[in-house]
C-alpha positions as CSV (number, residue, x, y, z in Angstrom):
1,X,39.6,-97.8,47.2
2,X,36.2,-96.6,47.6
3,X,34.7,-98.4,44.5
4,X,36.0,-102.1,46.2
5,X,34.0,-101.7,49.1
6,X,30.7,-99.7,48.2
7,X,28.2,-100.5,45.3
8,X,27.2,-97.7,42.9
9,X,24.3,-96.3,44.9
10,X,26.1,-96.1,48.4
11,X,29.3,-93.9,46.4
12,X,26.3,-92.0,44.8
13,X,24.5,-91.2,48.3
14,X,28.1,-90.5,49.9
15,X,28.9,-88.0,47.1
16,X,25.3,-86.4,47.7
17,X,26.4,-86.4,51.3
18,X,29.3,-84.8,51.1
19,X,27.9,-82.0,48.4
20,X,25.1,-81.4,50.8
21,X,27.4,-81.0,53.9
22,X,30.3,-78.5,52.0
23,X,27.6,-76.2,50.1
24,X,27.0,-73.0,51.5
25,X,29.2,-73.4,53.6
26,X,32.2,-70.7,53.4
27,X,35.1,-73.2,54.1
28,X,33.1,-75.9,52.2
29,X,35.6,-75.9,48.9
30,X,38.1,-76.2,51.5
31,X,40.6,-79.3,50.6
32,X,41.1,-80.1,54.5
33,X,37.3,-79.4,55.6
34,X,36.2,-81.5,52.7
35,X,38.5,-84.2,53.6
36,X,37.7,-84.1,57.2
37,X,33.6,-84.6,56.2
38,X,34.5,-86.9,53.2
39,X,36.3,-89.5,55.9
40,X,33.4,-89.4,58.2
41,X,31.1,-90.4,55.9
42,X,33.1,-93.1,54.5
43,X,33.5,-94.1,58.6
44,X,29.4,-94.1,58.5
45,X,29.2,-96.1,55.5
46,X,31.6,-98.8,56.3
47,X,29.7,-99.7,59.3
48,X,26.9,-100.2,56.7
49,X,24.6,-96.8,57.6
50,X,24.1,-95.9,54.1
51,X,21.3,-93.8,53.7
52,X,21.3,-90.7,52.7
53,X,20.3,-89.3,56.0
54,X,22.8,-91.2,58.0
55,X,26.0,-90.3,55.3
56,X,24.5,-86.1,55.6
57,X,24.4,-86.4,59.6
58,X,27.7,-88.1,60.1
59,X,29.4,-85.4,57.6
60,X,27.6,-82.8,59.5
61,X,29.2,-83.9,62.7
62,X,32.4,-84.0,61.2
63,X,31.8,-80.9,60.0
64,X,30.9,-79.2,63.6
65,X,34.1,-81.1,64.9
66,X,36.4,-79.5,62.5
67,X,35.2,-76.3,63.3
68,X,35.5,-76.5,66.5
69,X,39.1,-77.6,66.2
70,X,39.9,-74.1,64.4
71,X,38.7,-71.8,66.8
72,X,40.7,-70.4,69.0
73,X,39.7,-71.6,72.4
């Protein structure tokens, strides 16, 4: 799926993204936080904000979203 939409270096710049977002982060091998970041950036990059930046900031706000969705209110 990903591979028909994105040339080499946007998948390489979404992996980095997503590696940059999950590390040192203690829920960051986490299959549902991953996934939850992972989909955000592929949001950012199919509206065609590919850089490396832009991918890292949209996984980071998918990232303060999920968290905010697990604790208790």
């Amino acid at each position: 799926m990903i591979s028909e939409h994105f040339d080499t270096r946007t998948r390489i710049n979404m992996k980095l993204a997503l590696d940059r977002v999950c590390r040192n982060r203690p829920d960051g091998e986490d299959h549902g936080f991953r996934k939850s970041v992972a989909e955000n950036i592929i949001r950012c990059a199919l509206t065609g904000r590919t850089g490396i930046g832009q991918l890292v900031d949209a996984g980071e706000r998918a990232m303060i979203r999920t968290r905010s969705q697990r604790e208790p209110a």
